[in-house]
C-alpha positions in Angstrom: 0.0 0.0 0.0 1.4 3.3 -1.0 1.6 6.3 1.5 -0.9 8.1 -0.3 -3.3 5.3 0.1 -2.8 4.5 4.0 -3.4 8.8 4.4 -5.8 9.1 2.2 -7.8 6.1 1.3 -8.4 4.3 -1.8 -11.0 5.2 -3.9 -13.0 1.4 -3.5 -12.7 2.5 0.1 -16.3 4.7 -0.5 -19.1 2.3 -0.9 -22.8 2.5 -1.0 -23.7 1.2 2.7 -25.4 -2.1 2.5 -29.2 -1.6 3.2 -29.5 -2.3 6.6 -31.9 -1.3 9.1 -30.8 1.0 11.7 -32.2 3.6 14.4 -32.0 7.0 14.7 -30.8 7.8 18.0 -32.2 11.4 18.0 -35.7 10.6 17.5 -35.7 6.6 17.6 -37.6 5.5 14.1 -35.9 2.5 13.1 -35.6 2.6 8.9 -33.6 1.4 6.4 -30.7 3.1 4.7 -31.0 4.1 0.9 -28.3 3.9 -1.5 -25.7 6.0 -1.9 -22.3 6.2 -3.6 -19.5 8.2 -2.5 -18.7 10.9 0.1 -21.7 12.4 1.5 -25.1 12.4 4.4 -27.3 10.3 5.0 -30.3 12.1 6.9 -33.2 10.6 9.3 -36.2 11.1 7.3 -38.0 11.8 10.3 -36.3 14.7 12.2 -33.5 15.4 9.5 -30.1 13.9 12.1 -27.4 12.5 10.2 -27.4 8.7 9.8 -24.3 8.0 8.0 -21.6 10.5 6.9 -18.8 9.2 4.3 -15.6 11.0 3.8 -14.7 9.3 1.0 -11.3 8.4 2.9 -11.8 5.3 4.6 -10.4 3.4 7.8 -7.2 3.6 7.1 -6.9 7.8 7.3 -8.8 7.8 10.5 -6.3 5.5 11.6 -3.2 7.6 10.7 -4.9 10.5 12.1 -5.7 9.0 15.9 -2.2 7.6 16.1 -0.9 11.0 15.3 -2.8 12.8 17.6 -2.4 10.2 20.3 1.7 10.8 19.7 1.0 14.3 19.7 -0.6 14.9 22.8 2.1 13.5 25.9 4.9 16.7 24.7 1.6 19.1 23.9 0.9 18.1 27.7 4.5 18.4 29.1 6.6 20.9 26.8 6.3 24.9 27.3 3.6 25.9 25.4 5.1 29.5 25.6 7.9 31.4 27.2 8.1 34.8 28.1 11.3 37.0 30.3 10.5 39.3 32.8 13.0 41.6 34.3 15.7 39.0 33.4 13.8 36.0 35.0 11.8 33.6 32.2 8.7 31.9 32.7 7.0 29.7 30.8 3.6 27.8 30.3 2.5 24.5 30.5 -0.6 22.3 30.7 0.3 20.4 33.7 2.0 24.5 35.1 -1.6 26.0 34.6 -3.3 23.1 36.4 -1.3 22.5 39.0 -1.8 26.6 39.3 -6.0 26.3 40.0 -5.1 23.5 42.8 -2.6 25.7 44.9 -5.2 28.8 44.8 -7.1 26.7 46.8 -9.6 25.4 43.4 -8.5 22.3 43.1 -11.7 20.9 41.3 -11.6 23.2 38.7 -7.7 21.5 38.7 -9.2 18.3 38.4 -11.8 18.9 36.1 -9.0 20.9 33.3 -7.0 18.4 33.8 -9.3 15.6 33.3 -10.1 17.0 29.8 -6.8 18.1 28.8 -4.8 15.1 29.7 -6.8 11.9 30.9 -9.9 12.4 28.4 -7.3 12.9 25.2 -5.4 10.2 25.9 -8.3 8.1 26.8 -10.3 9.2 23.7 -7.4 8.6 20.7 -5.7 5.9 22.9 -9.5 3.6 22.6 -10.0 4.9 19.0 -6.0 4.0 17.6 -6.7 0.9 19.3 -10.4 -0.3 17.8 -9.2 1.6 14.2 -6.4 -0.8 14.3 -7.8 -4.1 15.2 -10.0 -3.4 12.6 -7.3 -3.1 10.2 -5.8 -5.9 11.1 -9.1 -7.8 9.9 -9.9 -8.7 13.9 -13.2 -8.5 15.5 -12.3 -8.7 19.7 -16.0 -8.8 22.4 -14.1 -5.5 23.3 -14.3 -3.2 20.2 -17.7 -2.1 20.2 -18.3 -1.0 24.0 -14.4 0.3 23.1 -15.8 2.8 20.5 -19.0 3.8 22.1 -16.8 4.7 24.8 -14.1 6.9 22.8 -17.3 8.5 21.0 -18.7 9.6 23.8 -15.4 11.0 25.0 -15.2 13.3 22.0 -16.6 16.1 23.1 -14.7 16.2 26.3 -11.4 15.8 24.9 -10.9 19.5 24.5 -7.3 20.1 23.1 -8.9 21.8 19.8 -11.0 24.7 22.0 -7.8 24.9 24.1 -5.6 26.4 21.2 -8.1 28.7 20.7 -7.6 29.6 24.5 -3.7 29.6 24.2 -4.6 31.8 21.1 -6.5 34.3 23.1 -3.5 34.5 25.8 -1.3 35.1 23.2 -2.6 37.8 21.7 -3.3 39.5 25.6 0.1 39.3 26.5 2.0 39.7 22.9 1.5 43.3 22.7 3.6 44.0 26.2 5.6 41.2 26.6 8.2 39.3 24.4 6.3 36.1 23.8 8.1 32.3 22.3 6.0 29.7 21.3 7.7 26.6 22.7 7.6 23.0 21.7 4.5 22.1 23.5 3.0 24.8 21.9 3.6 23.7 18.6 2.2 20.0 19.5 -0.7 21.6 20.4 -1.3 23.1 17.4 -1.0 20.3 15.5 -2.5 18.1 17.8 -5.7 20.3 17.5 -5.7 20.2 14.0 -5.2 16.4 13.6 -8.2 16.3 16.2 -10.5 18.2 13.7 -9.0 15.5 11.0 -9.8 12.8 12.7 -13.2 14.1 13.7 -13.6 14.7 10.0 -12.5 11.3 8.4 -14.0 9.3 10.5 -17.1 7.5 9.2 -18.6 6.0 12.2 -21.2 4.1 10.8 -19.1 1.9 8.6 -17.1 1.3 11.8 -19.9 0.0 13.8 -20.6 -1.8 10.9 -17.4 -3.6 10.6 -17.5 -4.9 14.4 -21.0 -5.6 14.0 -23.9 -5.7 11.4 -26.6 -3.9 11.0 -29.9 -5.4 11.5 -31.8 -6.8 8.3 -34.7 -6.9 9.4 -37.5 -5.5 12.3 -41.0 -5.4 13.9 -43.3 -2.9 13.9 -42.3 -2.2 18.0 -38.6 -2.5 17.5 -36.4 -0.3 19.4 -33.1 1.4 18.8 -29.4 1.4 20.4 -29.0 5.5 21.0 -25.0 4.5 21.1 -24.8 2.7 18.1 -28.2 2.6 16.2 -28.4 -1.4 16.6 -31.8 -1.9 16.0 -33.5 -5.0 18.7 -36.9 -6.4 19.4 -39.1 -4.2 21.7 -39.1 -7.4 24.7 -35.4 -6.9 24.6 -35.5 -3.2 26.3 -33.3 -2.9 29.7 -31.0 -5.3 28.1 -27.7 -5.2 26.6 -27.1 -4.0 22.7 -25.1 -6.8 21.3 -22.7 -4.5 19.8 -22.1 -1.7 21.7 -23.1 -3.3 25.9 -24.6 0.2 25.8 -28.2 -0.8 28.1 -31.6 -0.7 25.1 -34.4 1.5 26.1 -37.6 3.3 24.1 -36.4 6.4 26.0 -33.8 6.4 28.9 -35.5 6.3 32.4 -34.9 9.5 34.2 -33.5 11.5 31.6 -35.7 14.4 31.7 -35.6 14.7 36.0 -31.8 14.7 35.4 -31.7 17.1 32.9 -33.9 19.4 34.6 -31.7 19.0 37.7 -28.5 19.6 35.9 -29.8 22.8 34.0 -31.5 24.4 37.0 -27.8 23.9 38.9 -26.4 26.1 35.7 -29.0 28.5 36.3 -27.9 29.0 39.6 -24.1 29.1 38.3 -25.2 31.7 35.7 -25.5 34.7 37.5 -22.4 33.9 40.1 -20.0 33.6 36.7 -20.8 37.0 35.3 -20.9 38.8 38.5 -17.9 38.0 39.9 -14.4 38.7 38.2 -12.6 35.3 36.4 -9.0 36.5 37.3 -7.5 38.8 39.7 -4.1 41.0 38.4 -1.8 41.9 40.4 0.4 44.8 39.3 2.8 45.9 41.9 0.5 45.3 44.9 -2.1 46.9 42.8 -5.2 44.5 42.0 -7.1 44.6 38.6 -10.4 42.5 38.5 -11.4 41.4 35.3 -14.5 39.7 34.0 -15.7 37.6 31.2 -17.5 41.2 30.1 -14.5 43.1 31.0 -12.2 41.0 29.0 -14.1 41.2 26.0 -14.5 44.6 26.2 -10.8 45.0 26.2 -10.5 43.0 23.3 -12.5 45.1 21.5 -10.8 48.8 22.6 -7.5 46.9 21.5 -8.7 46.6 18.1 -9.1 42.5 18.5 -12.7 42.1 17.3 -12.7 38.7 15.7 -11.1 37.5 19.4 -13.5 40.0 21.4 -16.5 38.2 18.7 -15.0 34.4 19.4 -15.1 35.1 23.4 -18.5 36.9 23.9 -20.2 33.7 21.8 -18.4 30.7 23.6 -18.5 32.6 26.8 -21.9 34.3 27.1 -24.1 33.4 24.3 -23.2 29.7 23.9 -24.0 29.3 27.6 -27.8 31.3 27.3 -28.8 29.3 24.8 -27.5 25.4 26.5 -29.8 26.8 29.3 -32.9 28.0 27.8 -32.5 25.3 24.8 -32.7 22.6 27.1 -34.9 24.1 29.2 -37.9 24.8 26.3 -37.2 21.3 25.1 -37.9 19.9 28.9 -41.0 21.9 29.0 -42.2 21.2 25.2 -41.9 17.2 25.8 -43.6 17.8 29.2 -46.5 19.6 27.4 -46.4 17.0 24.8 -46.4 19.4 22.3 -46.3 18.5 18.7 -44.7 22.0 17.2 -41.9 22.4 15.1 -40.3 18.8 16.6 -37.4 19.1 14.2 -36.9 22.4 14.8 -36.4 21.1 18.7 -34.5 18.4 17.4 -32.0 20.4 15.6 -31.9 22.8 18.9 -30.7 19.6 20.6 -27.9 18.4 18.3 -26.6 22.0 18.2 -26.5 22.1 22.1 -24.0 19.1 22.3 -21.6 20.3 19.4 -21.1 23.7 20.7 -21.1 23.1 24.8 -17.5 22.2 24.9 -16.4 25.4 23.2 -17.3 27.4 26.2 -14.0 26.0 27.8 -12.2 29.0 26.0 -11.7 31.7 28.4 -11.5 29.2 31.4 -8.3 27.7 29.0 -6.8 31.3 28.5 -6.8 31.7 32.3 -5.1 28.3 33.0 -2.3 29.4 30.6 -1.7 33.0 32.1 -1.1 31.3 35.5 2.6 30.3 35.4 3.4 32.8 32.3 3.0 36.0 33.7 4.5 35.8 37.7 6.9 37.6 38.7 7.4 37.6 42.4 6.2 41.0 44.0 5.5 42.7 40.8 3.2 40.5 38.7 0.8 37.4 39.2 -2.7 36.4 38.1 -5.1 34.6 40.6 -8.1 33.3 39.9 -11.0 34.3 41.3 -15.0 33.5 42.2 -16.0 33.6 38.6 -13.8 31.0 36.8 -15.1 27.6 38.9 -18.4 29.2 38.7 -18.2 29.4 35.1 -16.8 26.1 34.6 -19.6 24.3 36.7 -22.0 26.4 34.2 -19.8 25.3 31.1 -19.4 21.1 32.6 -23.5 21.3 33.8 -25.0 22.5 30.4 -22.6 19.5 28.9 -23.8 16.8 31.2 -27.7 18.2 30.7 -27.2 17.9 27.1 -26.1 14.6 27.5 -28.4 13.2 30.3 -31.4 14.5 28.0 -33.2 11.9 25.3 -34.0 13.4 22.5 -36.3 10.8 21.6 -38.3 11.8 24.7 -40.0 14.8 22.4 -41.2 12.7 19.7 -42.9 10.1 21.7 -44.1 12.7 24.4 -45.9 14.4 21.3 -47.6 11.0 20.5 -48.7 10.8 23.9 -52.1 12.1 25.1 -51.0 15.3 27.3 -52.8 14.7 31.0 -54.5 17.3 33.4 
C-alpha cells in the first residue's frame, strides 16, 4: 500500500452502505438506509439527524490521524507551550504548570476537572479509537471493540485540546502586545495536535465502523427499538438489556433523563449569574489589584482593536451558555407539554446544544495558561477568582444536561395524550 493510500484512502474504500436497518438515535424511528455512492449524508427522514456521513477516505486515514494525535498529545501536555522574560527572570507555560496553578489557589476541582479533559480524556479518547481503528485493520473483531468505540465516541466532546488552542490563542494575543512572547515546543504539539483532532473528527465514518465490528440489522418489527450509542436496531421485549454490539443498556427512552436534565440545568441556572458577577481572574500589578470579568475581558479585546477574538469570546462565553440553558430548558418543557410543534426544529436545537457546549471551555483555558506565564514575584501574578469555577460548573453542567437528555423523549411525548 502506497503512503498516499494509507493517508488518504483508496477510492474502492467509498461504498454505498449495504441496506441495513438501523435507528436513529435522536428521534428513535428504526428505517432502512438508501443507497448511496460516494462521500456524502445520510439524513433521518423523520427529524432530519445525520445517519451516516462518508468521507470518502476510509479506515485507514482515521487510523493515521488517531495515532498521530495520540503521539501528539504527551509533549503538547508536558513541553512549554510558551515562554516569556520578565526583568531577566523567564517563565514559561505549561498544561500540567496552569493546572497545577488552580489546585494551589485553593480550586482544586476546577484542577481536576481541566486536567481531566486536557490530559486523561485525550489520551483516553485517541488511545480507545487508535486501538479499535487498528484491530480493525488488522481484519480482527475482539468482544471488546464495540463498547471500546462507544466509549471513545462519547469522549469526544470532552477531549478539548482543539477549544484549548483557541484559549492559548487568546493569551497570546493579551500578552503579545507587552511582553516578548516564544511559542515553545508544547505549543507547537498543540497546534498540531488540534488540527489532527478536527482531521480525525472529519475522516471518520462512524457508521461503517460499527458496521465492521457488528452488522446492521436486516430486518425489524413494527415495536422495535433502537441502540442510541450505536443505532443497533432490537426487538421491543429486549428493552433494559444489553445492545449486542455496543453493551450500551436498550431503552424506548432512557429512564430518568428528563428529571436529570432538569436537575442539571437548574444547577447552571444557579451558576449563571455567580459567573458573570464576579471577576474570572485577579491581576496583580505591583501590589495593585485589577479585577477582570468575562464582560471586562471582551471589552478590552475590543478597545485593542481584537474584534474577531472579542467576537470568538463573547459567543463561547456568554451566548453559547444562554442558549444550553434555555434550549434545554424549552425542550424539557415542550416534551412535558407533549407538544407536537416544530419537533425538528427542537431536534436540531438539541444536536446543536451538544456540538457547541464544549467550546465554552475558551476563556476558562486562557486563564489556565496566564497562571505560570505572567509571575513575577512581587510585581506581577494572576489569581483566579470566584467567577472562573463558577463558570466552569455552568460550562461542565450544560454538557452533562445535554447529554443526560433523550431526545427521543420529544417525539414520543408528542404522541402521547397530554394529562391534566
Amino acid at each position: 500500500m502506497s503512503l498516499a493510500s494509507f493517508l488518504f484512502g483508496t477510492p474502492d474504500a467509498v461504498r454505498d452502505p449495504p441496506h441495513g436497518v438501523i435507528g436513529c438515535a435522536w428521534c428513535g424511528l428504526v428505517q432502512r438506509l438508501p443507497a448511496r455512492s460516494g462521500p456524502g449524508v445520510i439524513h433521518c427522514r423523520r427529524c432530519d439527524a445525520p445517519l451516516e456521513r462518508m468521507s470518502g477516505r476510509g479506515l485507514d486515514a482515521a487510523l493515521a490521524c488517531a495515532v498521530a494525535t495520540l503521539v501528539l498529545l504527551p509533549p503538547a501536555i508536558l513541553l512549554p507551550l510558551m515562554r516569556v522574560s520578565l526583568l531577566g527572570a523567564a517563565n514559561r507555560s505549561t498544561i500540567t504548570a496552569g493546572i497545577a496553578g488552580l489546585w494551589h489557589q485553593g480550586w482544586p476541582l476546577a484542577g481536576i476537572v481541566l486536567a481531566a479533559e486536557l490530559i486523561a480524556l485525550p489520551l483516553a479518547r485517541f488511545g480507545l479509537l487508535a486501538a479499535v481503528l487498528a484491530m480493525l485493520r488488522a481484519g480482527r473483531r475482539a468482544a471488546w471493540l464495540g463498547p471500546a468505540f462507544r466509549i471513545a465516541e462519547r469522549l469526544d466532546e470532552w477531549a478539548t485540546i482543539d477549544v484549548f488552542l483557541i484559549g492559548c490563542i487568546i493569551g497570546y494575543s493579551r500578552v503579545a502586545p507587552f511582553l516578548p512572547v516564544r511559542i515553545g515546543a508544547g505549543g507547537a504539539c498543540v497546534i498540531a495536535a488540534a488540527f489532527m483532532t478536527m482531521i480525525t473528527r472529519a475522516t471518520l465514518e462512524r457508521r461503517a465502523i460499527w458496521r465492521s465490528i457488528g452488522p446492521e440489522s436486516s430486518h425489524a418489527g413494527h415495536d422495535a427499538i433502537a441502540c442510541a450509542a450505536c443505532g443497533h436496531v432490537a426487538a421491543a421485549a429486549d428493552a433494559g438489556t444489553r445492545c449486542p454490539r455496543c453493551r450500551a443498556t436498550l431503552w424506548r427512552q432512557r429512564p430518568h433523563a428528563t428529571a436529570q436534565a432538569l436537575a442539571l440545568t437548574l444547577a447552571g441556572f444557579i451558576f449563571y449569574p455567580i459567573a458573570y458577577l464576579y471577576p474570572m481572574e485577579i491581576d496583580m500589578r505591583a501590589g495593585t489589584a485589577h479585577a477582570h470579568s468575562i464582560l471586562s475581558g471582551v471589552m478590552k479585546l475590543f478597545q485593542a482593536g481584537l474584534w474577531p477574538l472579542g467576537l470568538i469570546i463573547f459567543t463561547a462565553s456568554v451566548a453559547i451558555p444562554l442558549i444550553k440553558l434555555f434550549g434545554i430548558a424549552w425542550i424539557i418543557l415542550s416534551s412535558h407539554r407533549h407538544s407536537t410543534r416544530r419537533l425538528r426544529l427542537k431536534g436540531h436545537v438539541c444536536r446543536l446544544i451538544v456540538e457547541i457546549g464544549r467550546w465554552s471551555h475558551i476563556d476558562v483555558f486562557t486563564v489556565a495558561v496566564f497562571l505560570p506565564l505572567l509571575h513575577l514575584s512581587g510585581l506581577l501574578s494572576i489569581d483566579v477568582a470566584d467567577g472562573l469555577p463558577a463558570f466552569l460548573a455552568v460550562v461542565v453542567l450544560t454538557m452533562l444536561a445535554a447529554r443526560a437528555l433523550d431526545p427521543r423523549r420529544i417525539w414520543i411525548a408528542a404522541r402521547e395524550p397530554a394529562h391534566g
